[in-house]
DRENZA-662054 format. One record per residue (C-alpha): x, y, z; residue number from 1. Coordinates in Angstrom, 3 decimals, padded with zeros to 6 digits, always signed. Each point is the difference from the previous one (the first is absolute). Layout:
DRENZA-662054
+----------+----------+----------+-----+
!       c1 !       c2 !       c3 ! num !
+----------+----------+----------+-----+
!        X !        Y !        Z ! NUM !
...
+----------+----------+----------+-----+
//
This chain:
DRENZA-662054
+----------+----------+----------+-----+
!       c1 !       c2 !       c3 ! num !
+----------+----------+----------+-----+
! -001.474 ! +000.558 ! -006.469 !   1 !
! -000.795 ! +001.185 ! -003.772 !   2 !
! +002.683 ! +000.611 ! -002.494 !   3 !
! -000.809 ! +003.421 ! -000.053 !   4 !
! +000.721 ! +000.228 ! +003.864 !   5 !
! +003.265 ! -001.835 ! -000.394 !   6 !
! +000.603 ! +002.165 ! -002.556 !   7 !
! -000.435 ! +003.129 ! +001.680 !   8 !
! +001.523 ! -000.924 ! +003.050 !   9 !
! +003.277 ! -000.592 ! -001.806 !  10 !
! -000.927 ! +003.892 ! -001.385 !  11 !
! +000.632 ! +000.700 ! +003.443 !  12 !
! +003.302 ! -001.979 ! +000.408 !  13 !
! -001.430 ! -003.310 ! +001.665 !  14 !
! +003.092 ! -002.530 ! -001.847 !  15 !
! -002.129 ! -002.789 ! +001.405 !  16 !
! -003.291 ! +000.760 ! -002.060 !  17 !
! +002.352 ! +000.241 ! -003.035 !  18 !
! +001.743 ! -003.076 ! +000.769 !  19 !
! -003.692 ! -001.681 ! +000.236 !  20 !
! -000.336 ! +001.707 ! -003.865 !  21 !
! +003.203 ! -001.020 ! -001.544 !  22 !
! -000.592 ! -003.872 ! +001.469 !  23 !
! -003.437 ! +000.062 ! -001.449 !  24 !
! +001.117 ! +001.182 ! -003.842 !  25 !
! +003.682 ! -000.720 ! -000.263 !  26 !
! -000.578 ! -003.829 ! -001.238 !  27 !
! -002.472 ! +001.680 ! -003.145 !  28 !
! +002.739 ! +002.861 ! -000.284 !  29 !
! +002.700 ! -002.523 ! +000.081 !  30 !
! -001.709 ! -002.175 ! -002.682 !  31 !
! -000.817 ! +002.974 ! -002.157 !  32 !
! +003.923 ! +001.517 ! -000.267 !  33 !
! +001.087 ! -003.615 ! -000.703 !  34 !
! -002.439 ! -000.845 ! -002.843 !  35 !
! +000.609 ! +003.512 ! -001.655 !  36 !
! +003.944 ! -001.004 ! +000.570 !  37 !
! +000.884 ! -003.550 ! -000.062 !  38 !
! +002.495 ! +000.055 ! +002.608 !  39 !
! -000.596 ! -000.337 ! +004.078 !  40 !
! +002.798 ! +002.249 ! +001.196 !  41 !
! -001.114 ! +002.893 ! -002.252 !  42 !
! -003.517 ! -000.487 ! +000.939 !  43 !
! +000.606 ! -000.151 ! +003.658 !  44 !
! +001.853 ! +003.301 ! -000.279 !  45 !
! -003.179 ! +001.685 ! -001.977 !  46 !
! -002.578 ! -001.488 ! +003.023 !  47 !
! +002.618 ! +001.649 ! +002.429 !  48 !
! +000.198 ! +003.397 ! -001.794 !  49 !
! -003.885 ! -000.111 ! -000.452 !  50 !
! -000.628 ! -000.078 ! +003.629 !  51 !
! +002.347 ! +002.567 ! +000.241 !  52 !
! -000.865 ! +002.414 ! -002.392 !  53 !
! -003.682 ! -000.915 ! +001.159 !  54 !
! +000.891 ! +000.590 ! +003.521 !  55 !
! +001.310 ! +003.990 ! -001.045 !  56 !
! -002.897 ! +000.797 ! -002.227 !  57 !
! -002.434 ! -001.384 ! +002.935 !  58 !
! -001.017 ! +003.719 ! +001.056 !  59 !
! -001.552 ! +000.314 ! -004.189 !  60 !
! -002.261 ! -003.854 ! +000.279 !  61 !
! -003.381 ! +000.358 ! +000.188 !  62 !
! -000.531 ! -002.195 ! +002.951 !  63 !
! -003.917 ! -000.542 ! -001.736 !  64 !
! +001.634 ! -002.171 ! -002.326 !  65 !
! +001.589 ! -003.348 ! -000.550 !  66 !
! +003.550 ! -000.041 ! +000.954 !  67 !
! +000.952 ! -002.896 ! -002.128 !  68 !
! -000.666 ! +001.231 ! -003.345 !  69 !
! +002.338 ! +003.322 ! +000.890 !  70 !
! +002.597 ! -002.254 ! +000.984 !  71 !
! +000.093 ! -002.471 ! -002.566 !  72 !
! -000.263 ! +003.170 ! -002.817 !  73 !
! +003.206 ! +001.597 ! +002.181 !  74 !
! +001.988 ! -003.841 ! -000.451 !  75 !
! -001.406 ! +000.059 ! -003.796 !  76 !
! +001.721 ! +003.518 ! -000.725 !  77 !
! +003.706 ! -000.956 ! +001.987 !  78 !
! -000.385 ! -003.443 ! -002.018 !  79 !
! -000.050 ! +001.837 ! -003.078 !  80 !
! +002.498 ! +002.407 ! +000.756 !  81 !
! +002.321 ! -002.738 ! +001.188 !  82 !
! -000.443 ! -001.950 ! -003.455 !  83 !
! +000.541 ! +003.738 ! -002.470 !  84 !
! +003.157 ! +000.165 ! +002.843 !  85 !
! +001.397 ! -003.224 ! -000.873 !  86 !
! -000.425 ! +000.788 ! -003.957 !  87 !
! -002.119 ! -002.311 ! -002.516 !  88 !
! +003.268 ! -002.129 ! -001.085 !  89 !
! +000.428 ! -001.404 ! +003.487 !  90 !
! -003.593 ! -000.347 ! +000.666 !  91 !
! +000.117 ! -002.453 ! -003.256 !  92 !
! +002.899 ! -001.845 ! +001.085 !  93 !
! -001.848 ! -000.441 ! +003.337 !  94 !
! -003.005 ! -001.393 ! -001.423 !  95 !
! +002.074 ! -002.190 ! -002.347 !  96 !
! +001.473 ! -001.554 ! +003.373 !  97 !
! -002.988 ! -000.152 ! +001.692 !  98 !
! -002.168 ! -001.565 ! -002.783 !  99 !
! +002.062 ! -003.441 ! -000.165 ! 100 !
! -002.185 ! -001.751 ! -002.867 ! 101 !
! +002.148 ! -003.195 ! +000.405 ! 102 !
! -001.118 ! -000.857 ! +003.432 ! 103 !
! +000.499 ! -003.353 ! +001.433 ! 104 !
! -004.017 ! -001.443 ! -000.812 ! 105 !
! -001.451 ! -001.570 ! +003.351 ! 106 !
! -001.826 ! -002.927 ! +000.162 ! 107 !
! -003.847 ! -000.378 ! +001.512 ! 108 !
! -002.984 ! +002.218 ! +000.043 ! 109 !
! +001.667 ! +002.864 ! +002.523 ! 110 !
! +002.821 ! +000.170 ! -002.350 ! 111 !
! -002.207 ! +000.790 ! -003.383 ! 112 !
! -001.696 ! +002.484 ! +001.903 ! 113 !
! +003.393 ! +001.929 ! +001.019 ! 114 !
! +001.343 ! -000.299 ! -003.584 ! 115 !
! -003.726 ! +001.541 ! -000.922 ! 116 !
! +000.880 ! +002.448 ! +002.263 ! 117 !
! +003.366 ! +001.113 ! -001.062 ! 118 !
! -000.694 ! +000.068 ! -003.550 ! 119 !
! -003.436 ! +002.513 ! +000.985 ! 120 !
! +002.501 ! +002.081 ! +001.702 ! 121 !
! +002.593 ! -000.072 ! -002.512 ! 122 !
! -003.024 ! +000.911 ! -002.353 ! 123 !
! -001.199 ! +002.726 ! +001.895 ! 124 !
! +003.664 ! +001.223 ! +000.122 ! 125 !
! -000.157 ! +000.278 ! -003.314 ! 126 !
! -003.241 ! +003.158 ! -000.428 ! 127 !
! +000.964 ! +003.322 ! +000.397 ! 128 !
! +000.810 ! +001.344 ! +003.918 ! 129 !
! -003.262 ! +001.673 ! -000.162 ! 130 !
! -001.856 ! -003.443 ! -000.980 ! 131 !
! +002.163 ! -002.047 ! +002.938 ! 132 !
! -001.438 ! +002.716 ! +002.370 ! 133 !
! -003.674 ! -000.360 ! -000.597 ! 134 !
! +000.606 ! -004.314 ! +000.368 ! 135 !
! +001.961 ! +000.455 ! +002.717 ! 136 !
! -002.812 ! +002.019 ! +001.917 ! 137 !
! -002.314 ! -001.968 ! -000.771 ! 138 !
! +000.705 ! -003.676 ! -000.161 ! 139 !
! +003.281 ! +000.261 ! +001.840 ! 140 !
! -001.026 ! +002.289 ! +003.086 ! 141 !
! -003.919 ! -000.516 ! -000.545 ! 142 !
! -000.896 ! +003.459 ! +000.100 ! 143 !
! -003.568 ! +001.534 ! -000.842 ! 144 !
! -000.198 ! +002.281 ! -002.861 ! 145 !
! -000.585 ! +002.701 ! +002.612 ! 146 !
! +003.611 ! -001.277 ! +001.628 ! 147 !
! +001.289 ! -000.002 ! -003.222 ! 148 !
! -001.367 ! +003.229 ! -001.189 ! 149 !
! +001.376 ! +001.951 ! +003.476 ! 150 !
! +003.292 ! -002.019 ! -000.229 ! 151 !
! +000.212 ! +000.984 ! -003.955 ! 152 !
! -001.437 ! +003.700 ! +000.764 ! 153 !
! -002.385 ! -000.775 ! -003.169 ! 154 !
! -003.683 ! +000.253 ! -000.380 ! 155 !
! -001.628 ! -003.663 ! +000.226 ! 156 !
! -000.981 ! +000.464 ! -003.174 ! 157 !
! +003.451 ! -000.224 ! -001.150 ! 158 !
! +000.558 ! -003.197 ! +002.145 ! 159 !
! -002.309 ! -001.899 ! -001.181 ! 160 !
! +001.094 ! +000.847 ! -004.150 ! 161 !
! +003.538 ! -000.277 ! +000.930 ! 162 !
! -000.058 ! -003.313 ! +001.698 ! 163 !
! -002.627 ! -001.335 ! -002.552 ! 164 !
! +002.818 ! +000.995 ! -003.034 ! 165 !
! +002.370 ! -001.457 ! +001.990 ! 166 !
! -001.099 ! -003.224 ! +000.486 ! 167 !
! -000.589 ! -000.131 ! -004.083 ! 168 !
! +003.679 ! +000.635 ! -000.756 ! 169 !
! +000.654 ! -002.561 ! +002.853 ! 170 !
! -002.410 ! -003.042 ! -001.844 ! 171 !
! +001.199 ! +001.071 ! -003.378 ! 172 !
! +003.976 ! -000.059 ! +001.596 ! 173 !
! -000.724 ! -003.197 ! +001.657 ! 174 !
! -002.008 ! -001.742 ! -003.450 ! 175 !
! +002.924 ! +001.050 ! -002.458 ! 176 !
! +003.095 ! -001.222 ! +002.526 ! 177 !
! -001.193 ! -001.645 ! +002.709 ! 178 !
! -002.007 ! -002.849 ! -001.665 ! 179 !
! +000.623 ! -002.455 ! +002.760 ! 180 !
! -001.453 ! +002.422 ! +002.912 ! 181 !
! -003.361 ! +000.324 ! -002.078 ! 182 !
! -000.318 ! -003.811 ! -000.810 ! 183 !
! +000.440 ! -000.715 ! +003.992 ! 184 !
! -002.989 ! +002.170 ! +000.264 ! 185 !
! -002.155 ! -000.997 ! -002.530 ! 186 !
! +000.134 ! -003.838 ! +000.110 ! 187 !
+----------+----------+----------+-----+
//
């Protein structure tokens, strides 16, 4: 059965073809709220209020269309009213916790890799919300443009230039303080 069908069976109040939905996207949805806010219990809560909120606005989806992108833009817009919510002060004291710059260093290949890995998230921590979104999307979710363009509600267009300006401040970021994270990459 297509999305669409699932989708408009649950229209007509069949909870099994919208459990089918939320098992299919609530891993991406999931993924999204906690990139966009750092913490597991707060992003759980956004994937639960998505399907929710999803769930009552049902009747208004264009069953033509992709039902990820609608849901991940729904967990995008709680995520960011959760963080104006909580107030920029404790959003910095969060990511102050969170970013832990003197972790214990592992030894062997798998643990160079996960420092590498922290320190690119930390770094992509660092860019504007609006920047984060357009990595996440893409590199973190692995969305198309088109994904990200429905899941944004922008033009593709737009996608494309904001991701590309992204990814500058993100090399220049990474070049002026992450020195070590561009040498494991280059040599």
């Amino acid at each position: 059965m297509s999305e669409s069908d699932l989708v408009i069976r649950a229209c007509q109040g069949d909870e099994i073809a919208w459990e089918s939905q939320v098992r299919q996207h609530q891993e991406a949805v999931f993924r999204l709220a906690y990139l966009l806010l750092g913490d597991a219990d707060e992003a759980e809560d956004v994937a639960q209020e998505t399907f929710i909120r999803a769930f009552r606005a049902l009747d208004r989806f264009d069953a033509s269309r992709p039902l990820r992108p609608w849901l991940l833009r729904i967990a995008t817009n709680l995520a960011h009213n959760r963080r104006r919510a909580v107030g920029r002060y404790l959003a910095a004291v969060r990511r102050f916790f969170l970013a832990d710059p003197e972790g214990i260093p592992e030894t062997g290949d798998a643990g160079l890799h996960k420092t590498d890995a922290q320190a690119l998230w930390q770094a992509v921590r660092r860019l504007s919300q609006a920047d984060q979104e357009v990595i996440y999307l893409r590199y973190f979710l692995e969305l198309s443009e088109a994904e990200m363009a429905a899941a944004l509600d922008v033009a593709a267009g737009t996608v494309k230039s904001r991701l590309h300006r992204a990814l500058q401040r993100l090399r220049a970021l990474v070049e002026q303080e992450y020195p070590a994270l561009r040498e494991a990459y280059e040599g």
